[in-house]
N, C-alpha and C positions, 0 to 999 in steps of 0.2 A: 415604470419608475414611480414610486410614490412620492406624494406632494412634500414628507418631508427629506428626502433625498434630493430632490431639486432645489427646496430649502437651503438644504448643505450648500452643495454646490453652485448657487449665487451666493452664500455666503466666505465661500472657498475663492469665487472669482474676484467677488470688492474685497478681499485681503491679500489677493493678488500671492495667491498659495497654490500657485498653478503646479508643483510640484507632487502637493496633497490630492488636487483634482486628476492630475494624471495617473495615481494609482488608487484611486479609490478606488474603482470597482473589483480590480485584487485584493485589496485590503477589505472590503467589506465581504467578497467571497470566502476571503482567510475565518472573517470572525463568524460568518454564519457556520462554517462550516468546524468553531469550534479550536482551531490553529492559533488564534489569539483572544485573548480575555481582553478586558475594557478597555485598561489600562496599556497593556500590549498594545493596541489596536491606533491610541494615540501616539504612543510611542515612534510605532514603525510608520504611522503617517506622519508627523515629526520629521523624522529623520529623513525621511523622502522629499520633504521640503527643504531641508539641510544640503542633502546630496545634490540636488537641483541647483540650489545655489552656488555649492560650491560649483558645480562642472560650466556656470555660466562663466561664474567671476574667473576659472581659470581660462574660456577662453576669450572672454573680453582682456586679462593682459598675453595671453598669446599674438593676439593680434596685434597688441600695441606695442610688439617684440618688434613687429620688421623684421623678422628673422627673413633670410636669403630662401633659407630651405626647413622644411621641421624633422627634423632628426633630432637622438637621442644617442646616447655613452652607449647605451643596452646595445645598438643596433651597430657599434664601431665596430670596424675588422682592427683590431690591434696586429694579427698575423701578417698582415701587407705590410705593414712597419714596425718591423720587427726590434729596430732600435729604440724606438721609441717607447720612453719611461712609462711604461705600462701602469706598472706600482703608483706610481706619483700621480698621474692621471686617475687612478682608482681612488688615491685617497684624495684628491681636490674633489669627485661625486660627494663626498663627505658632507663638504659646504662651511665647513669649518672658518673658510674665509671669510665667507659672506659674515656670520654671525659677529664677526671680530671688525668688522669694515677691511679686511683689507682687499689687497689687489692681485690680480693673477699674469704671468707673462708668459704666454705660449711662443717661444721663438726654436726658430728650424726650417731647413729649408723649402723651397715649394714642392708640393704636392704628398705630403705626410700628413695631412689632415688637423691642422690647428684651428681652420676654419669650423670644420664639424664638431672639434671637440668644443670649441668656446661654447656655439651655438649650444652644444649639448648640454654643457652647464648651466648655460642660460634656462634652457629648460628645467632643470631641474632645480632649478631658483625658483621658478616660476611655480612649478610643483609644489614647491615650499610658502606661497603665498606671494614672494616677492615680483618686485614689478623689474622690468630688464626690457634694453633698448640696446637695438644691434644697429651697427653701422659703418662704413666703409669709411676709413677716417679721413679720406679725402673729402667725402663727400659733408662732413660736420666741419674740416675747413672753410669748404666752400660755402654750407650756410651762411657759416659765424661770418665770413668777409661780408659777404650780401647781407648779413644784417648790418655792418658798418653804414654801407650805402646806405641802407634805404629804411635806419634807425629801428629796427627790429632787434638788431645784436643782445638786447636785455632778456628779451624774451626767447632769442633761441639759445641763449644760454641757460636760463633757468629750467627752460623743456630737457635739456642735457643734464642738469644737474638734479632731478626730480628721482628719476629709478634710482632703485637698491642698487641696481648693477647695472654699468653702461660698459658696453662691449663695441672697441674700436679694433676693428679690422683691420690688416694690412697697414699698421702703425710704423713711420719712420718708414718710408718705401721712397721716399725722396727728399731730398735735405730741403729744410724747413726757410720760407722765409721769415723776417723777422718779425711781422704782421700776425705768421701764422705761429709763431713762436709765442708769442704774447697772447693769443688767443687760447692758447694749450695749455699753456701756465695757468690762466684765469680760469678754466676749466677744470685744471684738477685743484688747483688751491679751492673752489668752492665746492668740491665732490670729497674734502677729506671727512673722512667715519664712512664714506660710500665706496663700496665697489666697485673696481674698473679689471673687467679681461683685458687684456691686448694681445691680439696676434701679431708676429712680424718675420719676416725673413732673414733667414742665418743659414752660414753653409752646414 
């Protein structure tokens, strides 16, 4: 390795272009051997610091999904449920919603997959750049009460109202008190222009 190749790459690490550093040595084998001209040569390291990026950023908000499980539309058996609006689910992958703020209602009965498909879109929100937070909506009832206690309630409201898309699972699964009525309300009245999945059960 010559001194100004080590050069590079301390000057590649304090810009913290670790993208650039993990393919150099292809990248500079490309140009010795003639594969890319100068300009090319920045180029495709560029863009390698690009791709890097991107595949970080998407799984720092995959994680910050909560998703149950990571699954994908691509990977749905639509043939096990065979009633189910195939078409319609096809064009909701579209995202059409998201773009417009609006909201999505996956209802039908248990075990037809509204769970997977949410999650699905969730992903592919995600793919889209957007940020998306899954959750069992009993379980953001039972925050938002504990935040009443124990004066937090502002703040796990605003954590809910933050994503593009918040995906409440298993929604209306048991009649509401009025506590959690008024939590629900306050919840979507500050998510309007944002996203909401709901799954729910229906015969």
């Amino acid at each position: 390795m010559s001194i100004m190749d080590t050069a590079l790459r301390d000057a590649l690490r304090a810009l913290k272009l670790s993208g650039m550093l993990e393919t150099l040595d292809a990248r500079l084998a490309q140009a010795h051997g003639g594969e890319l001209g100068h300009l090319e040569f920045l180029q495709t390291l560029c863009q390698d610091e690009i791709t890097r990026r991107d595949t970080v950023a998407f799984q720092r908000r995959l994680l910050r999904a909560k998703f149950e499980h990571q699954v994908t539309l691509e990977e749905f058996d639509f043939s096990a449920s065979p009633k189910l609006p195939a078409a319609q689910i096809r064009d909701l992958a579209a995202l059409r919603w998201l773009h417009t703020g609006e909201s999505v209602i996956l209802f039908g009965p248990v075990g037809v997959g509204k769970t997977h498909v949410a999650q699905a879109l969730g992903h592919l929100a995600i793919r889209q750049g957007a940020n998306v937070r899954f959750a069992k909506t009993s379980r953001i009832l039972a925050d938002l009460a504990g935040g009443h206690a124990d004066r937090t309630w502002d703040r796990h409201l605003r954590e809910l109202v933050r994503p593009d898309v918040l995906i409440l699972d298993d929604f209306a699964m048991r009649q509401l008190t009025a506590a959690q009525a008024d939590d629900l309300y306050e919840l979507v009245s500050d998510r309007q222009g944002r996203s909401l999945i709901l799954t729910s059960k229906g015969s």
